[in-house]
C-alpha positions in Angstrom: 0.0 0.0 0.0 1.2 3.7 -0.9 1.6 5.1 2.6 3.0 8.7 2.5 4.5 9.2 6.2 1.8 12.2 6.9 -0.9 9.5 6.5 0.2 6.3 8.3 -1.4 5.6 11.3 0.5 3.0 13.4 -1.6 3.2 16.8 -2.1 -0.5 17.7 -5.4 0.9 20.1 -6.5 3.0 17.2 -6.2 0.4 14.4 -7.6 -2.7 16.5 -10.8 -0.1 16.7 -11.3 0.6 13.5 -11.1 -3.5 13.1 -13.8 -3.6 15.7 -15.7 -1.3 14.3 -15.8 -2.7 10.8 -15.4 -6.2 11.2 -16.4 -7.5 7.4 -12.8 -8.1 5.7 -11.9 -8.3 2.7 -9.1 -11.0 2.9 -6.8 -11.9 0.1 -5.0 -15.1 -0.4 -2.5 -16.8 -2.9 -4.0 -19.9 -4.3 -3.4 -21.8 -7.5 -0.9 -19.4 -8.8 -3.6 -16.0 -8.3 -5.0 -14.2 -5.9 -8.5 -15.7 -4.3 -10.9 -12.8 -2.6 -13.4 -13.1 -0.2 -15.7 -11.5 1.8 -15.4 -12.7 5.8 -16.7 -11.0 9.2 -13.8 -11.3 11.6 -13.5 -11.3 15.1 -10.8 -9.3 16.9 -9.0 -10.8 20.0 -6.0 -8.3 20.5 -4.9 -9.9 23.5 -3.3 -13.0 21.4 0.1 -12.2 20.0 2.1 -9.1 19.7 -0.5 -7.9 16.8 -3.6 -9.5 18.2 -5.6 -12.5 16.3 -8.3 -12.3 14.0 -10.9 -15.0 14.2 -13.8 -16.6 11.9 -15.5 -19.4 9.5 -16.0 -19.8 6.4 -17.7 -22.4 4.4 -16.5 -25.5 3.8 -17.0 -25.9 0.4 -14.7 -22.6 0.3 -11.5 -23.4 -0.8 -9.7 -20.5 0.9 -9.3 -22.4 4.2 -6.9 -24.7 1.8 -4.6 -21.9 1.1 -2.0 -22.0 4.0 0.3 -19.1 3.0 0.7 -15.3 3.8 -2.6 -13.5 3.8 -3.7 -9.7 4.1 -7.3 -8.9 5.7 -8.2 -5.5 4.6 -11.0 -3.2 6.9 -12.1 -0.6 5.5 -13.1 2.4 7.8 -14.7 5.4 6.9 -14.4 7.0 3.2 -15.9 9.8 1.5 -15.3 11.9 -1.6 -13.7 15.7 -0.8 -14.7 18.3 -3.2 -12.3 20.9 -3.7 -15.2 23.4 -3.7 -14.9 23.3 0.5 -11.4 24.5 0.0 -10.6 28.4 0.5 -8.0 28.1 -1.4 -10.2 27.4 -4.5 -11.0 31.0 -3.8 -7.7 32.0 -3.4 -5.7 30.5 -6.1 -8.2 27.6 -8.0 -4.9 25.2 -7.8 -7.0 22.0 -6.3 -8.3 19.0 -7.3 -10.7 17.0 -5.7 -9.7 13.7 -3.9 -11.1 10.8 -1.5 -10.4 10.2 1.8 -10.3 6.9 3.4 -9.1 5.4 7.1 -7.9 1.6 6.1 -6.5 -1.5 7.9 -4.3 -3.8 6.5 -3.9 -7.0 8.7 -0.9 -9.4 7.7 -0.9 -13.2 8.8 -1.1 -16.7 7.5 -3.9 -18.2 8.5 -4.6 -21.5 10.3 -7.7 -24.1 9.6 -9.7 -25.3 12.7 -11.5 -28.5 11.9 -12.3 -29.6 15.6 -16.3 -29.6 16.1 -15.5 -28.0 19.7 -13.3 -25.3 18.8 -15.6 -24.6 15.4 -18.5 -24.2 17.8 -16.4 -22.1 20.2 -15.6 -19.7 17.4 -19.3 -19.7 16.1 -20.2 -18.6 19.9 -18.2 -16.0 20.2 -18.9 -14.2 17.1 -22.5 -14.8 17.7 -22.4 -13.2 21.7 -20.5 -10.3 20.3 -22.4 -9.2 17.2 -26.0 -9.8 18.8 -25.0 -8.0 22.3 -26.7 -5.1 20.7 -29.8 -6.4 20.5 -33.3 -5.7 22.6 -33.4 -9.7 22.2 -30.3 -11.4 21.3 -29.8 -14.7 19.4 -28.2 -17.5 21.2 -26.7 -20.8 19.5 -28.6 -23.0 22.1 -32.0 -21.0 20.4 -31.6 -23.6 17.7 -31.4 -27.6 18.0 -28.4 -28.6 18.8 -28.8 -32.1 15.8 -29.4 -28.8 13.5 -26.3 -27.1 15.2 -24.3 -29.9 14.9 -25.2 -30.5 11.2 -24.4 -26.6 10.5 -20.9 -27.0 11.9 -19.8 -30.2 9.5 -20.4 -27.1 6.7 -17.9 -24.7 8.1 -14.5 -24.2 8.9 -12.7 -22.3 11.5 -10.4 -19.4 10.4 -7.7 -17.9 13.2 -4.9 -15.3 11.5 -2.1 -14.6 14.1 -1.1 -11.2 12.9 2.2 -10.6 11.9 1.8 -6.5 11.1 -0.8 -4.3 10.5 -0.8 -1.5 8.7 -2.8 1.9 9.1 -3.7 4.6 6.5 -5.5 7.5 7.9 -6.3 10.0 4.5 -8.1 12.4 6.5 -6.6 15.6 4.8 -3.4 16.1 6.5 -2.0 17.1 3.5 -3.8 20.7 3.9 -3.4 23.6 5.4 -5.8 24.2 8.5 -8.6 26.3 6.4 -8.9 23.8 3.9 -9.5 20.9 6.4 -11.9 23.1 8.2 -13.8 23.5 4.9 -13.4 20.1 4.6 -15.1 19.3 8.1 -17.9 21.8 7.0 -18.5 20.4 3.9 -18.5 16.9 4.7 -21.0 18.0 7.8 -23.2 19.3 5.1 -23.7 16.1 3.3 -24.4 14.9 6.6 -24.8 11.1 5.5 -23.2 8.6 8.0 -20.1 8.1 5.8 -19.4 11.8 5.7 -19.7 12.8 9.7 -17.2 9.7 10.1 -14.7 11.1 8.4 -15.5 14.7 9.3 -14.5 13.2 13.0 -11.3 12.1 11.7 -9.9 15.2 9.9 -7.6 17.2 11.9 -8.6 20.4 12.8 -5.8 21.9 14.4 -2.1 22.9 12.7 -0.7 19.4 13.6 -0.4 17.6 10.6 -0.5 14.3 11.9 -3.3 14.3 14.1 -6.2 12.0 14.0 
């Protein structure tokens, strides 16, 4: 990844949040000679090796579980278009261009395949408790019968990824002067969808260029 040093965000408490926050991954493997994609909801659990561990299933029938080497799990954060329109200096000078700001993480690890019916359910528990803790009446595994359970878990395989490096990229406009970010903020506040007020929260406001 193109990671300009005014952009990199290297925070492990700030990265493993953004993880959290956005748990669908885009993970990437090597496998017959390409590159396979897929789409996977991990689990975070930071306190598992120097980087943390990310944690999930996939199907069984997926033949990404079957691809043992180096892999890169890529969360995507906030993102939203900037118009140079916001900028003062469009007023000033009309030397911009508009651009897209993005908060990214890029988690490196080679995976491991959990087969065990114990550990698969383990895994399927966890995930479950943690996504439906929001709820006003939360899903539980037991809810369902535990022959259908156990027939459920034959099609699905558990995924861990011990991370080896992650890898922030905070494009929040640190590349411009304070009254263009400020414009930025407004602008984006404007819009006021939920993708623009993210990033609007992550654009420095201040003279320190590297601030989040």
């Amino acid at each position: 990844m193109y990671l300009p040093a005014h952009f990199e965000e290297a925070r492990p408490e700030v990265l493993h949040a953004l993880v959290r926050a956005h748990p669908l991954a885009t993970w990437v493997v090597q496998a017959g000679g390409g590159l396979l994609v897929n789409h996977i909801p991990f689990m975070l659990d930071a306190d598992r090796g120097p980087h943390g561990t990310l944690v999930g299933h996939v199907a069984r029938a997926n033949p990404v579980w079957r691809s043992p080497g180096p892999s890169i799990a890529v969360f995507q954060g906030p993102q939203a278009y900037i118009s140079p329109s916001w900028y003062p200096s469009k007023r000033e000078h009309g030397k911009v261009v508009p651009t897209w700001n993005y908060a990214v993480v890029h988690a490196h690890g080679t995976p491991r395949a959990i087969e065990s019916p114990a550990e698969v359910l383990a895994i399927v528990t966890r995930l479950t408790q943690t996504h439906e803790a929001g709820s006003a009446v939360p899903w539980a595994v037991s809810d369902a019968p535990a022959d259908y359970i156990a027939q459920m878990l034959k099609a699905i395989v558990g995924i861990e990824i011990p991370l080896e490096r992650l890898v922030g990229k905070w494009k929040a406009s640190q590349n411009r002067g304070v009254p263009d970010r400020l414009g930025t903020v407004a602008g984006l506040r404007q819009r006021g969808d939920a993708q623009s007020l993210a990033m609007a929260a992550l654009v420095p406001a201040d003279g320190a260029a590297t601030a989040r």
